[in-house]
N, C-alpha and C positions, 0 to 999 in steps of 0.2 A: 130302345132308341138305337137306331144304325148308326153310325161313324166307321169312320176312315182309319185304319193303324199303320203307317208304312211299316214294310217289314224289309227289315238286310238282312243280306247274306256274310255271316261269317264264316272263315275257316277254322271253327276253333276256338276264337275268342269273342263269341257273342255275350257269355257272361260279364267278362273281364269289361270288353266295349260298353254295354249297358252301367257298368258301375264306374266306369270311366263317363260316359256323358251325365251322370246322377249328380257325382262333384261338381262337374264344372259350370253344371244349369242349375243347381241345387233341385233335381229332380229325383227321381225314388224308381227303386228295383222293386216294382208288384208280383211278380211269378218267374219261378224256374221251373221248368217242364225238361223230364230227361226220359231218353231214349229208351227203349225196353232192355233187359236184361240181355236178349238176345235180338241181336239188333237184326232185321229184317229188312230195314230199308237200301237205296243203292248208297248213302252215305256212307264215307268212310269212317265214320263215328264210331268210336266205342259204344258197345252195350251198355248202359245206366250213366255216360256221360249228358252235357248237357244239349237239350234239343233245341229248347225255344226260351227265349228268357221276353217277359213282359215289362218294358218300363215307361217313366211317366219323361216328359221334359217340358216345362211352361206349359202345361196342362194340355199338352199333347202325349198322343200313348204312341208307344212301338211298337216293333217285335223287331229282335233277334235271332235270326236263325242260323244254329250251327249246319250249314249245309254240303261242305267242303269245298275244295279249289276250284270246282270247276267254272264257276261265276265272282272275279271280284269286280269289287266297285270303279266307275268310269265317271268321269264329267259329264256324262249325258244326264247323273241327277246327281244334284247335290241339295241340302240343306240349308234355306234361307232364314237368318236371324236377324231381324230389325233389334238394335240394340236402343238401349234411350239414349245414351249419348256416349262421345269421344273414348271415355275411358271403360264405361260396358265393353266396347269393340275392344279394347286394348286389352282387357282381360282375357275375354273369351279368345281373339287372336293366339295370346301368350300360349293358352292353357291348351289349344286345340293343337297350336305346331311344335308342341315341345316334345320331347322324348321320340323325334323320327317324321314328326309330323313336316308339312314343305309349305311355305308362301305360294302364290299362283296370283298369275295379273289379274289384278281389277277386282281386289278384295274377297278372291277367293282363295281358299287353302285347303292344303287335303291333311287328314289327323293321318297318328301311328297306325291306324288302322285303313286308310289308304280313299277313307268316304270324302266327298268335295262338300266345302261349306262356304256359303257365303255370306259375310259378315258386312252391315251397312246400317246405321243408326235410320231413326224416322225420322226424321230431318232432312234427311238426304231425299228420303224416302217420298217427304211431303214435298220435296219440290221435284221430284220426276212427275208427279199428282198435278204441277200449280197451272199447267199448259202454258207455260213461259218457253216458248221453244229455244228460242235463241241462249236462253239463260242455261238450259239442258243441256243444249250443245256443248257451250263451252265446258260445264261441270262434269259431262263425259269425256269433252276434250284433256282435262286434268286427268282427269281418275283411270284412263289408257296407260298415263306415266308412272302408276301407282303399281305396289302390292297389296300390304296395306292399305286400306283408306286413311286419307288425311282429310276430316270432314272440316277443319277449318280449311284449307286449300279448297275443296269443291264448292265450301258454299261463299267464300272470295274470288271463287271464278263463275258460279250460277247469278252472285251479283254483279258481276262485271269490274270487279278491283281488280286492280292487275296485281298478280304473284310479286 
């Protein structure tokens, strides 16, 4: 069967990263792959450090690659989690911006590791889906004012109650 694995680039901490998002999505570290003895490639990696580390998250696969500084991560891709509700986000929020990690407008954040996520329950999710345009508008118009999402705020402004 083909699939898709996205793969990041770490400097160093692709191990650490992987066993970092394992906790936080109750997801699983499948494979460490380490460099040869005498490292041959342009990384700056030690010989018999780690290369590629394989992990699982909501039954999506990674990869990890320790590949060094010359590529880190941008907002041009980030990490989209439909959570089930209010407190799902509240967790994962916590767990993702702690230890160095930053808030970012409009429920995205970037971890200690410096990857962009964005975090937004199906709720929210099913009414970007309901083609209520007017109703969208406004729950965008909220969720501009946001870091976090406040999905009772977006979905009292996608129905039309005032704040």
């Amino acid at each position: 069967m083909t699939n898709i694995a996205p793969c990041l680039w770490f400097d160093g901490q692709a191990e650490e990263a992987a066993h970092f998002y394992a906790s936080v999505f109750g997801g699983s570290v499948d494979h460490v792959s380490y460099y040869p003895q005498e490292n041959l490639s342009p990384s700056p990696a030690a010989g018999g450090s780690v290369l590629l580390v394989e992990f699982t998250l909501l039954g999506q696969r990674y990869q990890a690659l320790n590949g060094g500084p010359q590529f880190p991560f941008t907002e041009a891709v980030s990490l989209s989690v439909a959570c089930q509700d209010q407190a799902e986000l509240d967790r994962y929020y916590d767990a993702l911006t702690a230890d160095g990690g930053s808030p970012a407008p409009c429920g995205w954040l970037k971890d200690k590791y410096g990857l962009s996520w964005q975090l937004v329950t199906e709720g929210i999710m099913a009414n970007y889906h309901s083609g209520d345009q007017a109703g969208i508008d406004r729950m965008i118009k909220v969720m501009m004012t946001m870091q976090k999402l406040d999905t009772a705020a977006m979905q009292a402004a996608f129905d039309g109650e005032a704040a």
